[in-house]
C-alpha positions in Angstrom: -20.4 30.1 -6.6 -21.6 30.3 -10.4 -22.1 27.2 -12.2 -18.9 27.7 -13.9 -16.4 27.7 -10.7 -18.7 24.5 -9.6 -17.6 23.0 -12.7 -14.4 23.6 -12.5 -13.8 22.7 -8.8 -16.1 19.0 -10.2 -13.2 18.6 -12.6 -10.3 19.4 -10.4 -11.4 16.9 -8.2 -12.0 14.3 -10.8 -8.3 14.6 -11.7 -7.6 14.4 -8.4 -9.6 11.5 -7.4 -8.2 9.3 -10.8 -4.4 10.4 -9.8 -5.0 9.0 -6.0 -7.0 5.8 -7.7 -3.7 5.2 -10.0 -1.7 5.2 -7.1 -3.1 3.0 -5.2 -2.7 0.4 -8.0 0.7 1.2 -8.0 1.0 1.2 -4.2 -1.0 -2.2 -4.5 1.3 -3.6 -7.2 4.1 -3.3 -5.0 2.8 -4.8 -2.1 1.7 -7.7 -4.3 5.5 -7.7 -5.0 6.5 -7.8 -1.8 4.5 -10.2 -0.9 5.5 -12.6 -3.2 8.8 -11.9 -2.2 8.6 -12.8 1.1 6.5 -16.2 0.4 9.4 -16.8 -1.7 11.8 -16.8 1.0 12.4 -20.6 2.7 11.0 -21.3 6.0 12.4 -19.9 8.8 13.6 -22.2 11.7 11.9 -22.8 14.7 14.7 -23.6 17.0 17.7 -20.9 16.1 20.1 -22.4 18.2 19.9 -25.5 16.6 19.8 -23.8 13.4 22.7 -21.8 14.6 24.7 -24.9 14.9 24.5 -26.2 11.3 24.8 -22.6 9.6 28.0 -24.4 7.6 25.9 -27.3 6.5 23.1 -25.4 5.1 22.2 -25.9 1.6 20.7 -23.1 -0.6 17.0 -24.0 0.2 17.4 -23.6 3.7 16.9 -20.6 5.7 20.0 -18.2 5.6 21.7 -15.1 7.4 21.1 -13.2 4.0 17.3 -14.0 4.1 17.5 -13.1 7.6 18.4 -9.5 5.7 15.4 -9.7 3.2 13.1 -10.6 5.2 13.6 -7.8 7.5 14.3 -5.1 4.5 11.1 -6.5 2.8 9.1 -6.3 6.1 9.7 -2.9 6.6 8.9 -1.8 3.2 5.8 -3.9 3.6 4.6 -2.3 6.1 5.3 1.6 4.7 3.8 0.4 1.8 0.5 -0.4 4.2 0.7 2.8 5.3 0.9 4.6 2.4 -2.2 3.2 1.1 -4.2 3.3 4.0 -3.2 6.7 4.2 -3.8 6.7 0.6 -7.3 5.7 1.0 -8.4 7.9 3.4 -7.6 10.9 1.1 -10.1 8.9 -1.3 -12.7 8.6 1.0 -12.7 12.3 1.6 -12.8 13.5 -1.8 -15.8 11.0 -2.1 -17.3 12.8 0.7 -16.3 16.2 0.1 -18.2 15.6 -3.4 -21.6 14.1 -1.6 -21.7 16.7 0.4 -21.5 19.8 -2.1 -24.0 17.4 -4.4 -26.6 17.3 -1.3 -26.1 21.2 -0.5 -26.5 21.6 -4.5 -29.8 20.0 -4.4 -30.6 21.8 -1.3 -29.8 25.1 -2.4 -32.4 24.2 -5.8 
């Protein structure tokens, strides 16, 4: 590999490396999102058949069937947003690696 190919390959994964770390700011925005999101919603009963029982005389900052939706919705995208920067990360930590290792081979080639 001549010294202009090693630069080249150095600069492709530089790009690649700052598009993955923008990402994950995105990826982390969101789940900052989220979570606020789901602090937002109220507090969700302890005993449901009580809570069951006074569903019509529940005020708007109690616990109702719609958050039952949100919080479920907002769960799941919770969670594939985990995934997606774990996942996310992992692809970081192997460029990192991938560009120790030709760095440790350069020097050991010199």
């Amino acid at each position: 590999m001549d010294g202009y190919d090693r630069q080249e390959d150095m600069m492709k994964r530089y790009f690649e490396m700052e598009d993955l770390f923008k990402y994950q700011i995105e990826l982390n925005d969101e789940i900052s999102e989220l979570t606020d999101e789901l602090n937002a919603l109220p507090e969700i009963p302890y005993d449901l058949d009580k809570w069951t029982d006074t569903l019509a005389d529940i005020d708007k900052k109690s616990f109702g069937l719609s958050d039952f939706k949100k919080l479920f919705s907002n769960s799941k995208k919770y969670e594939k947003l985990i995934e997606k920067r774990e996942t996310n990360a992992a692809k970081m930590k192997e460029l990192v690696v991938d560009n120790l290792l030709d760095r440790i081979k350069e020097v050991l080639d010199k």
